[in-house]
C-alpha positions as a Markdown table, in Angstrom:
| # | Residue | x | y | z |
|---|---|---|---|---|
| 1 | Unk | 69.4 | -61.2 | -38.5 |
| 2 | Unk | 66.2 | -60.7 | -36.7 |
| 3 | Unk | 67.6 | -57.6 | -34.4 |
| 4 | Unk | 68.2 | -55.9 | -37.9 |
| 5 | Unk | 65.6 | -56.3 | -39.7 |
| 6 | Unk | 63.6 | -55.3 | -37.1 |
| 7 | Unk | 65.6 | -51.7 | -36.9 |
| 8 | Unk | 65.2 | -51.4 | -41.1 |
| 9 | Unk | 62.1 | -52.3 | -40.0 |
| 10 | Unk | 61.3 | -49.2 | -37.3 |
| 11 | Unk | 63.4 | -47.1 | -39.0 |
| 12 | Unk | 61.2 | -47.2 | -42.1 |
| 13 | Unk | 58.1 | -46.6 | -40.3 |
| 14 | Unk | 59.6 | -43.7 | -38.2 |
| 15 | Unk | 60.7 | -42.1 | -41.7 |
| 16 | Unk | 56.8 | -42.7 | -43.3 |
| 17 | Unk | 55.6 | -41.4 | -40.3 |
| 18 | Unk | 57.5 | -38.0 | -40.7 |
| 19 | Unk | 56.3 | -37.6 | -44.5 |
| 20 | Unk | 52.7 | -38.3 | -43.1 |
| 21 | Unk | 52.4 | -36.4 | -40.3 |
| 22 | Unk | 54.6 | -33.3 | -41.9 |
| 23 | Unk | 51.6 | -31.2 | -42.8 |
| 24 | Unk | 50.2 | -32.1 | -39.4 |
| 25 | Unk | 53.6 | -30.3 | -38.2 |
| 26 | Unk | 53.0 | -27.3 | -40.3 |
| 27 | Unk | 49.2 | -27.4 | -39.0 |
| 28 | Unk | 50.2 | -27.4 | -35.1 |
| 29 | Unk | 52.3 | -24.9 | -35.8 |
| 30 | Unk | 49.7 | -22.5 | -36.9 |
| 31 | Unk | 47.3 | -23.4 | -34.0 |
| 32 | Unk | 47.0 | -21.4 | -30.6 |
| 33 | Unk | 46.5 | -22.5 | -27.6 |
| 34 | Unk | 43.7 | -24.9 | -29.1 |
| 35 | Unk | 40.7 | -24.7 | -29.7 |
| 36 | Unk | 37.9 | -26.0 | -32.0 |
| 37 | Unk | 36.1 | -24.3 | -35.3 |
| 38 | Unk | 32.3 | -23.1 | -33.1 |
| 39 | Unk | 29.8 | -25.5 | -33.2 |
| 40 | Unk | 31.6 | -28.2 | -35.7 |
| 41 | Unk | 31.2 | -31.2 | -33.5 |
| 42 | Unk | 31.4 | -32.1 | -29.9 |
| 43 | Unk | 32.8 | -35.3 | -28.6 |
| 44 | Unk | 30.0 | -36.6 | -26.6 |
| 45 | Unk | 27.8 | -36.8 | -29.7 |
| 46 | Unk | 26.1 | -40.2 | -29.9 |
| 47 | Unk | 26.4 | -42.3 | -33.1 |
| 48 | Unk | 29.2 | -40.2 | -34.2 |
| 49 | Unk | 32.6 | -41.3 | -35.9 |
| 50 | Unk | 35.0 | -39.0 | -35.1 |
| 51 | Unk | 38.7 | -39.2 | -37.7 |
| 52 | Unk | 41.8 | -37.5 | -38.5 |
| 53 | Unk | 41.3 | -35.8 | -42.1 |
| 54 | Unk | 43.2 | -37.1 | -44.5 |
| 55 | Unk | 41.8 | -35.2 | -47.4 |
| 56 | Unk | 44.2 | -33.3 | -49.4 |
| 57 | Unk | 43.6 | -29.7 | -49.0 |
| 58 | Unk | 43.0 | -26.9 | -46.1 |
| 59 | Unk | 41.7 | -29.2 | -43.7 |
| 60 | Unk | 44.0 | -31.9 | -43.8 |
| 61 | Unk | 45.2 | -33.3 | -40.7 |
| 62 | Unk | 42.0 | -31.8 | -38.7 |
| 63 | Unk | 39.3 | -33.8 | -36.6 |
| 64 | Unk | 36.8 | -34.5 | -38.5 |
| 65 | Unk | 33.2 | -36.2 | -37.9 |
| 66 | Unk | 30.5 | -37.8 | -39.3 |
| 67 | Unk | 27.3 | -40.0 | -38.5 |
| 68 | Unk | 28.3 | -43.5 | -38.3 |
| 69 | Unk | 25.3 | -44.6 | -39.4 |
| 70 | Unk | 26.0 | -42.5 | -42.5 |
| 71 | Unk | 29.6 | -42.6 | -42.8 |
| 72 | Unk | 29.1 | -40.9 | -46.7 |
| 73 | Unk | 27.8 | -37.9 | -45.1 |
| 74 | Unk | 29.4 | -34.6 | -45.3 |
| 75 | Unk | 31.6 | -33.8 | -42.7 |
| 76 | Unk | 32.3 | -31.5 | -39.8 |
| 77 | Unk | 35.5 | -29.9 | -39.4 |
| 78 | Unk | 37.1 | -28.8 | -36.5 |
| 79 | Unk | 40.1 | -26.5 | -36.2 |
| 80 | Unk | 42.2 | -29.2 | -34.4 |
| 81 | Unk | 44.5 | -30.7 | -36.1 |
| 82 | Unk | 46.1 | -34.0 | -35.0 |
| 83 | Unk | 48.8 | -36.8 | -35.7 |
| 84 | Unk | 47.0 | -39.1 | -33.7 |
| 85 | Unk | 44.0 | -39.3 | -31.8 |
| 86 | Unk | 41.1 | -40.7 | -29.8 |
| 87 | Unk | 38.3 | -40.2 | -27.7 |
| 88 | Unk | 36.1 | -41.6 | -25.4 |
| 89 | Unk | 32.8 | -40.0 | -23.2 |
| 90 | Unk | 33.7 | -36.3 | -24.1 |
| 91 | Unk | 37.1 | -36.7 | -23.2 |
| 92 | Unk | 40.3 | -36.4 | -26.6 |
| 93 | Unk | 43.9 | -37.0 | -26.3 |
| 94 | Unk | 45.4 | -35.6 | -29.8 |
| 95 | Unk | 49.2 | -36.0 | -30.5 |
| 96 | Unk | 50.8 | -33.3 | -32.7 |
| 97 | Unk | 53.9 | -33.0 | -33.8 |
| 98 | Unk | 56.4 | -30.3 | -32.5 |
| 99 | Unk | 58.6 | -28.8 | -35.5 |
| 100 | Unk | 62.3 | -28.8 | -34.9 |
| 101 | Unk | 65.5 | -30.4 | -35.4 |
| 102 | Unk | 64.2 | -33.6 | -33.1 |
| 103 | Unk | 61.7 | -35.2 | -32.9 |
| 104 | Unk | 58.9 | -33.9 | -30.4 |
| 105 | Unk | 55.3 | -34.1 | -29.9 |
| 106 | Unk | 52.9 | -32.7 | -27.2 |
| 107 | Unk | 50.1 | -34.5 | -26.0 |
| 108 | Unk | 46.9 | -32.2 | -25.7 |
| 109 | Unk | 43.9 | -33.4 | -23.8 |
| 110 | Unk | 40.7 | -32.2 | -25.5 |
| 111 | Unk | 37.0 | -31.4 | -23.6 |
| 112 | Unk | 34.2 | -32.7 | -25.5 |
| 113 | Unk | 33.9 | -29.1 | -26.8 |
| 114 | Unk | 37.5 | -29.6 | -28.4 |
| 115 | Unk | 39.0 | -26.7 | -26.4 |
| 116 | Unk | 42.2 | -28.2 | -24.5 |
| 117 | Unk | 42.4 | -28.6 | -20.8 |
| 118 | Unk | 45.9 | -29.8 | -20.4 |
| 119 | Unk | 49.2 | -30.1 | -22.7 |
| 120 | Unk | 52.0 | -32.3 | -22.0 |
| 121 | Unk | 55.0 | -32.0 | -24.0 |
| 122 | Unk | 57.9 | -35.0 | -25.0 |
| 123 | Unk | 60.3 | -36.0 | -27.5 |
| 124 | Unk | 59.2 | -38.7 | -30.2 |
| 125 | Unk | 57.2 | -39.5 | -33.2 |
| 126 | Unk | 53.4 | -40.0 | -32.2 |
| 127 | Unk | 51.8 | -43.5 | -33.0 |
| 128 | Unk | 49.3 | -44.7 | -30.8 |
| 129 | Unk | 46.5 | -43.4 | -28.5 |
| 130 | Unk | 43.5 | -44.2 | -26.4 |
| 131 | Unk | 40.9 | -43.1 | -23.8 |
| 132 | Unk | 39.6 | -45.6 | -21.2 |
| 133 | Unk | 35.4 | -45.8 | -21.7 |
| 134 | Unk | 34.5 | -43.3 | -18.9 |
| 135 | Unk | 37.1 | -40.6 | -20.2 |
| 136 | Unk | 39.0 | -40.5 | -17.6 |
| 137 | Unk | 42.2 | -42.3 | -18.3 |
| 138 | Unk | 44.4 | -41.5 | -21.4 |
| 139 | Unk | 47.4 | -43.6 | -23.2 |
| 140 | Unk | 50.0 | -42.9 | -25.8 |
| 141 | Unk | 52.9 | -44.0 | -27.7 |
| 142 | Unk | 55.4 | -42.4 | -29.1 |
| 143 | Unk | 58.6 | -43.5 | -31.3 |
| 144 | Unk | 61.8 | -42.7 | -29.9 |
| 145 | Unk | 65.5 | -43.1 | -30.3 |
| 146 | Unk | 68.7 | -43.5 | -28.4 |
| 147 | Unk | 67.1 | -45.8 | -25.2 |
| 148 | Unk | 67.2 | -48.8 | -26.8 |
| 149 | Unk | 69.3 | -51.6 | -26.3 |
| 150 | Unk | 68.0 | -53.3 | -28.9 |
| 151 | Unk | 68.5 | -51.2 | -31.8 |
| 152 | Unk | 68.6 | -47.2 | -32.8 |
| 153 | Unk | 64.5 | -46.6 | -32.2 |
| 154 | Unk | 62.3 | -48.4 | -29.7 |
| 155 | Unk | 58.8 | -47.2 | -28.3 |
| 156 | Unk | 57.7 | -44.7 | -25.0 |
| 157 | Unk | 53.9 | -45.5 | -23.7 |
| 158 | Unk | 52.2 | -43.6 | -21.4 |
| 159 | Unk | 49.2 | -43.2 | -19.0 |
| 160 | Unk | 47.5 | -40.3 | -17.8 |
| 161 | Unk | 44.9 | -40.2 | -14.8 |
| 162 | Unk | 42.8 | -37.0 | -16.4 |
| 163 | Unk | 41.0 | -36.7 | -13.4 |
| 164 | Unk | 44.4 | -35.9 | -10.7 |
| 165 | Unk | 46.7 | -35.4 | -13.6 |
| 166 | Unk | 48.8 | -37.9 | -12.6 |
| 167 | Unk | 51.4 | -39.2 | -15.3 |
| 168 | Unk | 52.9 | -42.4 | -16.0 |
| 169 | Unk | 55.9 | -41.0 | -18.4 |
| 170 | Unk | 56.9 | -44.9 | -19.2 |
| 171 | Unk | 55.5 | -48.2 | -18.5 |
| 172 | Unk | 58.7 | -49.5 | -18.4 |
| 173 | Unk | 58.7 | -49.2 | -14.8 |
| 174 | Unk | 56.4 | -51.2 | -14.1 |
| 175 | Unk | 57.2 | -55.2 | -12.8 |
| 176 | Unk | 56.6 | -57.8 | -14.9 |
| 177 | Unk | 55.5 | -61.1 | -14.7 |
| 178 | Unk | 56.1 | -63.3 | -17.5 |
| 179 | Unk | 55.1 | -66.9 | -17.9 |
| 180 | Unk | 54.7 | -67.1 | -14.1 |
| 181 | Unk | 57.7 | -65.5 | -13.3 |
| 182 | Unk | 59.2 | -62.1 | -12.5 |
| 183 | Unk | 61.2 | -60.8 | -15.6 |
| 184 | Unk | 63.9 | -58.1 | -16.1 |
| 185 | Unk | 65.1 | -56.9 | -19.5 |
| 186 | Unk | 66.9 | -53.7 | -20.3 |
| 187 | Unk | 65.3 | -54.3 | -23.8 |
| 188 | Unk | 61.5 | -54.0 | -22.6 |
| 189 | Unk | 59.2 | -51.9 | -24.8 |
| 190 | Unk | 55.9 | -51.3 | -24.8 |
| 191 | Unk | 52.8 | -49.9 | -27.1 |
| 192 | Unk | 49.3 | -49.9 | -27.9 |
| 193 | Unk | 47.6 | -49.7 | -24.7 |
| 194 | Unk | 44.2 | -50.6 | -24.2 |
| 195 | Unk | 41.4 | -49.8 | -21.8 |
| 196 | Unk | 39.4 | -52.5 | -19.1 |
| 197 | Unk | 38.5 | -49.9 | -16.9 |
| 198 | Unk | 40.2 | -47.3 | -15.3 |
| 199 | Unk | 43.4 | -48.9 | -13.2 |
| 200 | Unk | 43.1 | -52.5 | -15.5 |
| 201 | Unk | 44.6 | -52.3 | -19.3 |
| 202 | Unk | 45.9 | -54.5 | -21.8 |
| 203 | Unk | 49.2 | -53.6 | -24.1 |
| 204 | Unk | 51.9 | -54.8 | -26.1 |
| 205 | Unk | 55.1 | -55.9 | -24.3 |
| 206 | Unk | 58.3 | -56.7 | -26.9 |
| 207 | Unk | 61.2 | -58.3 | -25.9 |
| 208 | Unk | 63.9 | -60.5 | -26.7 |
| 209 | Unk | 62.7 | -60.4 | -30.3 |
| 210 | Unk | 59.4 | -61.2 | -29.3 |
| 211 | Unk | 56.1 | -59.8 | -28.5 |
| 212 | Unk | 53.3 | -60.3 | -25.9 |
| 213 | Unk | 50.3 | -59.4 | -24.9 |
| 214 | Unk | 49.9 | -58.2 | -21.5 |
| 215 | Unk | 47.3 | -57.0 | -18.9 |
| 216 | Unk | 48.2 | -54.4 | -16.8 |
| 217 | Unk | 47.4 | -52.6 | -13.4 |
| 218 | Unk | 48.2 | -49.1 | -12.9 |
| 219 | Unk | 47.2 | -48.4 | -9.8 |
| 220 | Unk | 50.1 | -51.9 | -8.7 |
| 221 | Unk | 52.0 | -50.5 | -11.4 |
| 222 | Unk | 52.6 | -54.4 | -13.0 |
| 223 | Unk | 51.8 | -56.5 | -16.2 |
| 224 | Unk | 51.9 | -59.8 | -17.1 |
| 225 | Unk | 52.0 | -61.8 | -20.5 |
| 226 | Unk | 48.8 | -63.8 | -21.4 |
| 227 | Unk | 49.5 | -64.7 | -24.8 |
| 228 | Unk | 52.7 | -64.5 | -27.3 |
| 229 | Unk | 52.8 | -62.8 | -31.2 |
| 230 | Unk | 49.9 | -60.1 | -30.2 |
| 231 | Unk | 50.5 | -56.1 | -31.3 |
| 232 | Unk | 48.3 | -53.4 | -30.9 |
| 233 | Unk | 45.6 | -55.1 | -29.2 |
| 234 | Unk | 41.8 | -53.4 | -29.1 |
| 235 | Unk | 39.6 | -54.6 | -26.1 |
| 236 | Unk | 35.9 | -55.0 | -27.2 |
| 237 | Unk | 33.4 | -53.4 | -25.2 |
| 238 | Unk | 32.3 | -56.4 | -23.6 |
| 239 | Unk | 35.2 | -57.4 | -21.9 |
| 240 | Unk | 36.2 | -60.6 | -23.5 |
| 241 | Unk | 38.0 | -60.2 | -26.7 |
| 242 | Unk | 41.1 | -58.2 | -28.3 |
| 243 | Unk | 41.7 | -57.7 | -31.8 |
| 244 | Unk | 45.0 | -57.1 | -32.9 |
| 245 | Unk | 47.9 | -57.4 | -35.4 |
| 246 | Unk | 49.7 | -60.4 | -35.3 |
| 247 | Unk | 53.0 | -61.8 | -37.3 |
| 248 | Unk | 52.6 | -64.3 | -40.0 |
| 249 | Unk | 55.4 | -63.3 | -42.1 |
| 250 | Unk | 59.1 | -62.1 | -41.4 |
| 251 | Unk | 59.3 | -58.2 | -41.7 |
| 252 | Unk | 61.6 | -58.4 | -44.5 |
| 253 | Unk | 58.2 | -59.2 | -46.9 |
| 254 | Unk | 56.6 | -56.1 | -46.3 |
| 255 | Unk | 53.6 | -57.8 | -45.0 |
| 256 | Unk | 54.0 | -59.0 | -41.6 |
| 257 | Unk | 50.9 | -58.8 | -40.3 |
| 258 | Unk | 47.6 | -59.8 | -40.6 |
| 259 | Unk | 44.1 | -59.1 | -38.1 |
| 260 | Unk | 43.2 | -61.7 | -35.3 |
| 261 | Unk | 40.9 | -61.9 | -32.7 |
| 262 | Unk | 41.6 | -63.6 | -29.6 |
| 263 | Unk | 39.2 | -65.3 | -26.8 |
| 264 | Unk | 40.8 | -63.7 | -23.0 |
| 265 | Unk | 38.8 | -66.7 | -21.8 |
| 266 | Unk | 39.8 | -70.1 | -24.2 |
| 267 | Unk | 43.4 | -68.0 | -25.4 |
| 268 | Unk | 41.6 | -69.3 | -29.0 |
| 269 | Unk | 42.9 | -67.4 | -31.7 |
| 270 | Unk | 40.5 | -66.2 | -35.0 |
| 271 | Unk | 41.7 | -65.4 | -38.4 |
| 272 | Unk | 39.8 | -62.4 | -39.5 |
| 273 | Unk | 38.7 | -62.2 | -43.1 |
| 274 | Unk | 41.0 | -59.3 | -44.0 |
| 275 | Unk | 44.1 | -61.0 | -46.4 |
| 276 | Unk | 46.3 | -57.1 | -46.6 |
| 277 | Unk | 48.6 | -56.3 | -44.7 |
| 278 | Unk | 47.3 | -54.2 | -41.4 |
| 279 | Unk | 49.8 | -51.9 | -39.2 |
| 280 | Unk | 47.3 | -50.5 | -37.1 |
| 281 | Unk | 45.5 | -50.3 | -33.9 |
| 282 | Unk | 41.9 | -51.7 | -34.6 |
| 283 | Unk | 38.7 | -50.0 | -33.1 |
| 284 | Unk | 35.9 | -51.9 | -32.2 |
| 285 | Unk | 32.7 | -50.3 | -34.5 |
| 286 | Unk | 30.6 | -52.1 | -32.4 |
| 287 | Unk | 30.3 | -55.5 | -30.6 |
| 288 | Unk | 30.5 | -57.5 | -33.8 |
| 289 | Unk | 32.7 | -55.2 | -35.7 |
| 290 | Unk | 36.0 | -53.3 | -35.7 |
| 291 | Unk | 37.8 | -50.4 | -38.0 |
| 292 | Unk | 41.2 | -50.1 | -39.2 |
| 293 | Unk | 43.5 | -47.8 | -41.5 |
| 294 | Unk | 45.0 | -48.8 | -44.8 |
| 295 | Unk | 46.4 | -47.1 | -47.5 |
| 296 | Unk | 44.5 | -45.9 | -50.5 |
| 297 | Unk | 45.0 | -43.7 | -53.8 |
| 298 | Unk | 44.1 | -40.6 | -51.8 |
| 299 | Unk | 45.5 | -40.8 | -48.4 |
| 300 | Unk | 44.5 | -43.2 | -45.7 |
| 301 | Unk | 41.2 | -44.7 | -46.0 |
| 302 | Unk | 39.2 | -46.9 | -43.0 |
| 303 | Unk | 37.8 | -50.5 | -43.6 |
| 304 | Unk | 35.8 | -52.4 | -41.4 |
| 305 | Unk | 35.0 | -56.4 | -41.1 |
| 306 | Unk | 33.5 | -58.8 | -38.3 |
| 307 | Unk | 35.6 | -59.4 | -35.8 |
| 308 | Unk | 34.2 | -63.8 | -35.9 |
| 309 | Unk | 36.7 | -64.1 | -39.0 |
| 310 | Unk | 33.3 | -64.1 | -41.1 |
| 311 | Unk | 32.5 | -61.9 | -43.9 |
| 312 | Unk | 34.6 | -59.5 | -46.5 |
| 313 | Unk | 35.9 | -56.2 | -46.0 |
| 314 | Unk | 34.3 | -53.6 | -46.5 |
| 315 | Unk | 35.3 | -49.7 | -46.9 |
| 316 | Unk | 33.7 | -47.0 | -44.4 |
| 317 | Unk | 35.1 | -43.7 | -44.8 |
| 318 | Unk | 37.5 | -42.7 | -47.3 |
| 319 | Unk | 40.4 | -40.1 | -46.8 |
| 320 | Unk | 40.1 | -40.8 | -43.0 |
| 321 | Unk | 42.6 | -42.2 | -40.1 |
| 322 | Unk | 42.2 | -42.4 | -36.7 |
| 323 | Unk | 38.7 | -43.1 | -35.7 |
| 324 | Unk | 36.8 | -42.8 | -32.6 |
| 325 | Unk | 33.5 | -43.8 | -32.0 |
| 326 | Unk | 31.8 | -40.9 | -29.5 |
């Protein structure tokens, strides 16, 4: 029972994420070899909040930025357009979507002008991405089909030195160590990395029907599991939380998951104050805060709430997805 309603599951966000991202598609299509609109924005900006447009018209699907102490303000537009995205000290990794018969996506890394420096190209449906704090490391995941053993779709994370150009096509060769032991499962997935530094992250590791979150070391190439029921996990910039999504109800619902913060110190788990349904990666706004996507009447809009379980939710920037803070 679980094993299929966690492929109705997948396969009904692979599906919404084909009607989002299709004018993304059409957008990539039109682009060269990438570069942004002259003087729009630049990614090492301070105090900027940096999104994928969500706005129904010409600029749809473009980065997008705007003061995030005035999130209201108008914004600047770029000519990239992206499925997902993030950014970190002047350095962007944008996913687009390839058109075609398959799913395919390439993986551009972006300067802080927003011209691209490198492309790397793979089959899948983009859904997760981050930059470590300096820049120089990049992650993604991507949805994919046929290498599972667990079902029709599963997930493909990986990490890319930007510095060497070294790429880690798939964590899932990396050892693992799980509750103190080595583990082996042809069923391993992984997504939603997250940046310590630049050879120590944290990520999602499913198996078995479960999911864990993990710290990694690329440089060892290994994980291990720290805590069990943790998905897309954000690091906060002082080290010693994650935020993530975490299961509270069966999948069948339609509202699994709900927002937690977790102490990498005590393992002490927080509720946060955010009762919808969240199927996203958080991004800290700040040290007390953090931003995530939901639905609205016009697109995707981004809320933000403490991350100590206190206070109410509160929308930031409507028509918007993706955030980075530069």
């Amino acid at each position: 029972m679980l094993k299929t309603r966690l492929t109705v599951l997948l396969a009904a966000i692979i599906v919404l994420a084909v009607i989002a991202t299709g004018y993304t598609m059409h957008a990539a299509g039109r682009q060269d070899s990438g570069g942004g609109r002259s003087g729009a924005f630049n990614l090492r900006t301070p105090g900027q909040l940096v999104f994928r447009d969500t706005e129904m018209g010409p600029n749809k699907d473009h980065l997008a930025a705007v003061p995030a102490s005035d999130p209201g303000a108008a914004r600047a537009v770029s000519d990239v357009a992206c499925a997902r995205f993030y950014a970190a000290a002047g350095t962007g990794v944008c996913l687009r979507n390839k058109p075609g018969l398959t799913p395919a996506y390439e993986a551009v890394i972006l300067d802080a002008s927003l011209h691209e420096t490198h492309r790397y190209p793979g089959t899948g449906i983009p859904s997760r991405a981050r930059v470590s704090a300096d820049g120089r490391m990049a992650a993604w995941t991507v949805f994919v089909s046929g290498d599972s053993y667990g079902g029709p779709f599963s997930t493909r994370t990986s990490i890319l030195d930007t510095r060497t150009g070294h790429l880690i096509s798939s964590l899932e060769d990396f050892s693992i160590t799980k509750d103190g032991s080595s583990y082996r499962s042809p069923d391993v997935n992984y997504w939603g990395v997250t940046f310590a530094d630049d050879d120590r992250f944290y990520a999602t590791l499913a198996t078995k029907g479960k999911t864990y979150l993990v710290q990694g070391e690329v440089g060892a190439r290994r994980v291990r599991t720290l805590h069990e029921n943790v998905e897309c996990p954000s690091l906060s910039p002082d080290g010693t939380r994650v935020v993530y999504k975490k299961k509270v109800r069966s999948v069948s619902s339609g509202s699994p998951w709900r927002l937690y913060a977790l102490s990498l110190k005590t393992m002490k788990e927080t509720p946060l104050a955010e009762p919808r349904n969240i199927d996203d990666q958080a991004v800290w706004l700040n040290d007390t805060s953090v931003v995530y996507a939901l639905p609205g009447d016009f697109g995707t809009d981004l809320w933000t709430i403490p991350a100590d379980g206190t206070g109410a939710p509160r929308e930031l920037v409507g028509r918007a997805l993706a955030p980075a803070l530069s």
